[in-house]
ZADO-1210 file (C-alpha; in nm, 4 decimals, padded with zeros to 6 digits):
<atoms>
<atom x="-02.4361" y="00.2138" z="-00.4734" code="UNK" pos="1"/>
<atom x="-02.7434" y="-00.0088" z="-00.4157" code="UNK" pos="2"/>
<atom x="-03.0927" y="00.1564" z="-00.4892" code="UNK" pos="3"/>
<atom x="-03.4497" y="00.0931" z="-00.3757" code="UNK" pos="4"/>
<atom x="-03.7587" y="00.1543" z="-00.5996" code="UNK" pos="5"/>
<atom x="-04.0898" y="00.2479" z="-00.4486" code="UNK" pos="6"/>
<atom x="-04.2384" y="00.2209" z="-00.1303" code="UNK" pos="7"/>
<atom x="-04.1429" y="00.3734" z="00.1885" code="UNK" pos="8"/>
<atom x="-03.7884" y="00.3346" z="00.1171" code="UNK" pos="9"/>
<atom x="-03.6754" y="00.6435" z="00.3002" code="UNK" pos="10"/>
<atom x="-03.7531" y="00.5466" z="00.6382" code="UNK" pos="11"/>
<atom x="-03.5441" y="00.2136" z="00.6115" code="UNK" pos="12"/>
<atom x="-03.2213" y="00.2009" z="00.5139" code="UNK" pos="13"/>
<atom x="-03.1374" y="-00.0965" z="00.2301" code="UNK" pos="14"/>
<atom x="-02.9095" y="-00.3561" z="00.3828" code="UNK" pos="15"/>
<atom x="-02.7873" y="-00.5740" z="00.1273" code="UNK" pos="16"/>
<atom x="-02.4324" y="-00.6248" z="-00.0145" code="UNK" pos="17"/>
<atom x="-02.3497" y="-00.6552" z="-00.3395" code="UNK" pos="18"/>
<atom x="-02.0969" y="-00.9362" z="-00.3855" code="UNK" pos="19"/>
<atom x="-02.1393" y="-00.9600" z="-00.7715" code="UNK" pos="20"/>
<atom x="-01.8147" y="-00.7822" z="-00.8319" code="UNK" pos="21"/>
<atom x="-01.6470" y="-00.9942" z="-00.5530" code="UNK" pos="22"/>
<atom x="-01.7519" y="-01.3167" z="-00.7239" code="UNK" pos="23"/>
<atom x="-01.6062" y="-01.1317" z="-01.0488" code="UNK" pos="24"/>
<atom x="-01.2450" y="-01.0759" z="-00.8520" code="UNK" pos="25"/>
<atom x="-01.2297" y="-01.3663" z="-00.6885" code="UNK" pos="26"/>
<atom x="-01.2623" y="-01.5769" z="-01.0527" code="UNK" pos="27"/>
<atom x="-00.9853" y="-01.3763" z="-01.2000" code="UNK" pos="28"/>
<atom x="-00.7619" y="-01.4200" z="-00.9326" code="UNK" pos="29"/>
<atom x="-00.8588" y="-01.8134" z="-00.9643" code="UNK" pos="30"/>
<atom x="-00.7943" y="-01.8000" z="-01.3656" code="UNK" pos="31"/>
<atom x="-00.4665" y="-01.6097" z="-01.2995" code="UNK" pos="32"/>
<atom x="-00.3248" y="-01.8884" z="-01.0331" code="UNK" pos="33"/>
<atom x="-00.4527" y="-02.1747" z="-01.3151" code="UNK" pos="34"/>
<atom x="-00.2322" y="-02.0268" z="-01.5470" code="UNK" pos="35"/>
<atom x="00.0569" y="-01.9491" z="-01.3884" code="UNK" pos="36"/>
<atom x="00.1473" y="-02.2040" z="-01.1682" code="UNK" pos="37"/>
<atom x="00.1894" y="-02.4594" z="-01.4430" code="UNK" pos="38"/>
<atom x="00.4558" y="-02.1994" z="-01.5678" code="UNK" pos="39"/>
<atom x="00.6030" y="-02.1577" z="-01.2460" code="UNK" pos="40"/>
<atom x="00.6012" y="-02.5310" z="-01.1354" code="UNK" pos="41"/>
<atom x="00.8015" y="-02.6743" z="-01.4723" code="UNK" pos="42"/>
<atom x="01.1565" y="-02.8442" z="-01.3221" code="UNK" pos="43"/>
<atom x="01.4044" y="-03.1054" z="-01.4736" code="UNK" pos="44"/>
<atom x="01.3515" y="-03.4453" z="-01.4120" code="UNK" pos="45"/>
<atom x="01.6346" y="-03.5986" z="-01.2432" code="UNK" pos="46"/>
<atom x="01.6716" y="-03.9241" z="-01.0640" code="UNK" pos="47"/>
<atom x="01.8854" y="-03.8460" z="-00.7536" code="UNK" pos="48"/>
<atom x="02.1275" y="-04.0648" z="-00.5992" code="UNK" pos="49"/>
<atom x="02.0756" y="-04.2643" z="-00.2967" code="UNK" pos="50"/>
<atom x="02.3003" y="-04.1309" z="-00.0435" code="UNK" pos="51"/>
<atom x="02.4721" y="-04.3970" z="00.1895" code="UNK" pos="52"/>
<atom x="02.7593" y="-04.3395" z="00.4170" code="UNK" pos="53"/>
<atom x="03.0726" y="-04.6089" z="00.3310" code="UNK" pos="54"/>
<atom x="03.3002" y="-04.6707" z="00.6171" code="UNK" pos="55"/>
<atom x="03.6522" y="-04.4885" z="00.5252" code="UNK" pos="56"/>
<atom x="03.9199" y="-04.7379" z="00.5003" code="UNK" pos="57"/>
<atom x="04.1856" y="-04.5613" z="00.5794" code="UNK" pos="58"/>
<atom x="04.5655" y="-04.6919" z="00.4709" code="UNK" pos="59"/>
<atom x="04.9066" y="-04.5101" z="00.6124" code="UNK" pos="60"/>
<atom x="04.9505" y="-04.3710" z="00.2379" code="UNK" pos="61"/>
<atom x="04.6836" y="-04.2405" z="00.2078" code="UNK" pos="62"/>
<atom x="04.6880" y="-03.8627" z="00.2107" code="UNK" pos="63"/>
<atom x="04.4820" y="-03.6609" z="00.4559" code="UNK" pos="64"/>
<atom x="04.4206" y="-03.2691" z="00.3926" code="UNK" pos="65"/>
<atom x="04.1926" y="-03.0431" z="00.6038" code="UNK" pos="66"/>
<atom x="04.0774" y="-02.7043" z="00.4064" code="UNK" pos="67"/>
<atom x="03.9384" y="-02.4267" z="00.6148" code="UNK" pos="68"/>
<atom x="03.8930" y="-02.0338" z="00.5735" code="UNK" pos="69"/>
<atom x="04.0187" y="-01.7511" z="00.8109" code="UNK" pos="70"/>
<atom x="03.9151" y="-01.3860" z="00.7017" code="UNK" pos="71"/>
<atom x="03.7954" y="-01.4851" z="00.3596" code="UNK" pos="72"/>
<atom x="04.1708" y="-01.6911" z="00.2823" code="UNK" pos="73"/>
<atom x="04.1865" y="-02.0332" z="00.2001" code="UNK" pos="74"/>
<atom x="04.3965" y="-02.2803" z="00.4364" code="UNK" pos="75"/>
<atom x="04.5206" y="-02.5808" z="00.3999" code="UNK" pos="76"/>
<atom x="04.7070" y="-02.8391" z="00.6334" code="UNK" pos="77"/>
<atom x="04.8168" y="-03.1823" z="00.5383" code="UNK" pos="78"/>
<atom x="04.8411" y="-03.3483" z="00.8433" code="UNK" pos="79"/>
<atom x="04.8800" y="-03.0868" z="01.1363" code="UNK" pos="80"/>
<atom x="05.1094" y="-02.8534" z="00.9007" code="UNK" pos="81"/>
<atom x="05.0017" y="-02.5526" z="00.6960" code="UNK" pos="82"/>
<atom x="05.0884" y="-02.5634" z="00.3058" code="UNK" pos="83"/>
<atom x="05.0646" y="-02.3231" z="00.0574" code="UNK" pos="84"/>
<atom x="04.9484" y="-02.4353" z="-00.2834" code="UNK" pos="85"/>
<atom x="05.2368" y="-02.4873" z="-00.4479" code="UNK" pos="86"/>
<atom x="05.3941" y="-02.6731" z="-00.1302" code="UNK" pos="87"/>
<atom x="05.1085" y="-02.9039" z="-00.1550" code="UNK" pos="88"/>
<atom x="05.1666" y="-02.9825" z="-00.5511" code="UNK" pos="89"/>
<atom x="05.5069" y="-03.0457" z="-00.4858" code="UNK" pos="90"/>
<atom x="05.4261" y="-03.2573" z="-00.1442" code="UNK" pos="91"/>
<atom x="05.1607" y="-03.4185" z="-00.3676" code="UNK" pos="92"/>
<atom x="05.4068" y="-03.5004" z="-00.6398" code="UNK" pos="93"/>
<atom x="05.6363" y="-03.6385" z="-00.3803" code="UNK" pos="94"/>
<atom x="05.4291" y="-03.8612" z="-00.2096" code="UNK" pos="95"/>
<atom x="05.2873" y="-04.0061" z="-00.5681" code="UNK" pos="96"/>
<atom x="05.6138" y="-04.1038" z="-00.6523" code="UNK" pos="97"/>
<atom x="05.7612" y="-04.2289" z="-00.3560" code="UNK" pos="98"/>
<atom x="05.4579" y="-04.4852" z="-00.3431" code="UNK" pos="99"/>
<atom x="05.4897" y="-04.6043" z="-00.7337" code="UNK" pos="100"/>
<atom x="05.8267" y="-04.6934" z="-00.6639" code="UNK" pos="101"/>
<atom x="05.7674" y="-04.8612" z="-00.3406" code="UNK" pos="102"/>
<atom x="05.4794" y="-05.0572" z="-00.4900" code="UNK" pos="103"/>
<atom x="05.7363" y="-05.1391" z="-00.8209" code="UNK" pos="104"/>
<atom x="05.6006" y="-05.2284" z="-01.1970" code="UNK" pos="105"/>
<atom x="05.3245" y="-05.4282" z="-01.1199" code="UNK" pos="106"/>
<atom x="05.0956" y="-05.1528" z="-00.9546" code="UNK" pos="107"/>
<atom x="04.7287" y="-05.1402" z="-01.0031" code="UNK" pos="108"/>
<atom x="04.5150" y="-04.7872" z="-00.9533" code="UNK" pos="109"/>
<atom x="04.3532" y="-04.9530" z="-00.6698" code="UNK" pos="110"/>
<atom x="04.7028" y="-04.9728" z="-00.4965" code="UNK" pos="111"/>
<atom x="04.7824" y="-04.5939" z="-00.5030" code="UNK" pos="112"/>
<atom x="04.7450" y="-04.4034" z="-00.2437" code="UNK" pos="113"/>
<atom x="04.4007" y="-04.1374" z="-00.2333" code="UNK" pos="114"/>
<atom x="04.3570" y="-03.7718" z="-00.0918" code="UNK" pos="115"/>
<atom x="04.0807" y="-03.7530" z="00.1666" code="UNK" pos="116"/>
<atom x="03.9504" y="-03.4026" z="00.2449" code="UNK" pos="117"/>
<atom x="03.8099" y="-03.2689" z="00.5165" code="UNK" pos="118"/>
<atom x="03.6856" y="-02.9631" z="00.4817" code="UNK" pos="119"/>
<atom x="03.4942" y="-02.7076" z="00.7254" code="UNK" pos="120"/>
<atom x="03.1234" y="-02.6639" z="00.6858" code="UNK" pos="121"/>
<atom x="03.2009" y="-02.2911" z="00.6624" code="UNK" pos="122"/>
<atom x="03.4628" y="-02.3265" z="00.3816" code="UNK" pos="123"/>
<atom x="03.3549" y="-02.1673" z="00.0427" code="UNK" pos="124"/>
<atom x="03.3490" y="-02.4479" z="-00.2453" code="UNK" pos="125"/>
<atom x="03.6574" y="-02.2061" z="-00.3858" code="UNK" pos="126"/>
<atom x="03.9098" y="-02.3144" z="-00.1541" code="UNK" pos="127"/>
<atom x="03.7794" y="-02.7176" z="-00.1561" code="UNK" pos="128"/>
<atom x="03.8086" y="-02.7154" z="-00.5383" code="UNK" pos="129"/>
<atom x="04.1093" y="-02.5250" z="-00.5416" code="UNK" pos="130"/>
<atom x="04.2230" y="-02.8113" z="-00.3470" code="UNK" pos="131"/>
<atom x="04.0837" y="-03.0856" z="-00.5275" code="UNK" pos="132"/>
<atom x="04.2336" y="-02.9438" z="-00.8811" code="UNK" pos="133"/>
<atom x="04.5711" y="-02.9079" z="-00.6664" code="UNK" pos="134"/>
<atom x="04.5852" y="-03.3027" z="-00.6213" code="UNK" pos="135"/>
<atom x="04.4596" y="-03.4140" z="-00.9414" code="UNK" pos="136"/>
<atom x="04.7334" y="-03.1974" z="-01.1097" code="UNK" pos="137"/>
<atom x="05.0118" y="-03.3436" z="-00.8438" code="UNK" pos="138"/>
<atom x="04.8638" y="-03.7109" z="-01.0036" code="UNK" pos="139"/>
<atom x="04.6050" y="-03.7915" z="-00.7387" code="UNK" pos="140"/>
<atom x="04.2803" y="-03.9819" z="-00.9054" code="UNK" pos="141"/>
<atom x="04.0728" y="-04.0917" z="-00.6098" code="UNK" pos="142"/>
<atom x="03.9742" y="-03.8043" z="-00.3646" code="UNK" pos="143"/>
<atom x="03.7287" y="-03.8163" z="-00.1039" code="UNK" pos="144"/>
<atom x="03.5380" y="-03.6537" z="00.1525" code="UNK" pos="145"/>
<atom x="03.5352" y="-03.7216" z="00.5007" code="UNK" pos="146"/>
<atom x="03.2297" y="-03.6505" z="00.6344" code="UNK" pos="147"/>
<atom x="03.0590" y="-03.6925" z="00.9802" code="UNK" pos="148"/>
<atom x="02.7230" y="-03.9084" z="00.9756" code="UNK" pos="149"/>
<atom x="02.4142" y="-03.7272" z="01.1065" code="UNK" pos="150"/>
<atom x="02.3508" y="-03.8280" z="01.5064" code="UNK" pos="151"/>
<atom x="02.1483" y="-04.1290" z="01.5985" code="UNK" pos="152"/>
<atom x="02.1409" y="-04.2109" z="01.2043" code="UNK" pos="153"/>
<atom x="02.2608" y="-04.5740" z="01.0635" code="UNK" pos="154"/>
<atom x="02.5465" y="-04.4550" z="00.8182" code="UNK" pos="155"/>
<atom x="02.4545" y="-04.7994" z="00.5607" code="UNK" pos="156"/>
<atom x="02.0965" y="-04.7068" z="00.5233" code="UNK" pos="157"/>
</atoms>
């Protein structure tokens, strides 16, 4: 409430604002944001990989599994043909062994045969790893993702 001392103050009205306590607000408020954005800021330092897209070189032993989910279920095809997990353990297993012996004694890792998964952008991680742990216990080492490049983008940049 602003007051006027002396003169003829009660025929004009006073017409001033007081923005003392708005300067007061408005350097708490820029105290407060000092403070706490330091504090809300903090983060791990990380160095993030360069992603680059490497052409698929795909061999006829090689091992190709699509995962997708219907109704909140996990499905899995290798090939064109649904299996269920233990079917693709045991298919796994199969395959695996049918190549070492193929290939005979003298076999090196980069000769066996690798999974390559592709799996729907709407598929929860579950059913992917679920997938992934499903090959590596059938013997699998090298899986891989088959992915589809963004449009217009070089896939080696």
């Amino acid at each position: 409430m602003a007051m006027s001392v002396g003169g003829d103050s009660a025929e004009k009205p006073m017409s001033e604002i007081n923005t003392t306590p708005l300067v007061d607000v408005m350097l708490v408020l820029l105290i407060i944001f000092l403070i706490a954005v330091p504090v809300v800021v903090q983060n791990v330092k990380l160095k993030l990989p360069n992603v680059r897209y490497e052409v698929t070189v795909t061999k006829p032993e090689n091992v190709s599994l699509s995962v997708t989910s219907v109704d909140g279920q996990c499905r899995v095809f290798w090939g064109m043909s649904p299996v269920t997990s233990t079917e693709l353990r045991d298919k796994g297993v199969q395959k695996l062994k049918a190549e070492v012996e193929r290939l005979g004694p003298n076999i090196t890792p980069d000769q066996l045969p690798e999974v390559h998964i592709r799996g729907d952008v709407n598929t929860p991680y579950r059913c992917i790893g679920g997938t992934i742990y499903t090959m590596q216990q059938a013997g699998f080492a090298r899986v891989g993702f088959i992915s589809e490049p963004p449009p217009g983008g070089n896939p080696r940049a």
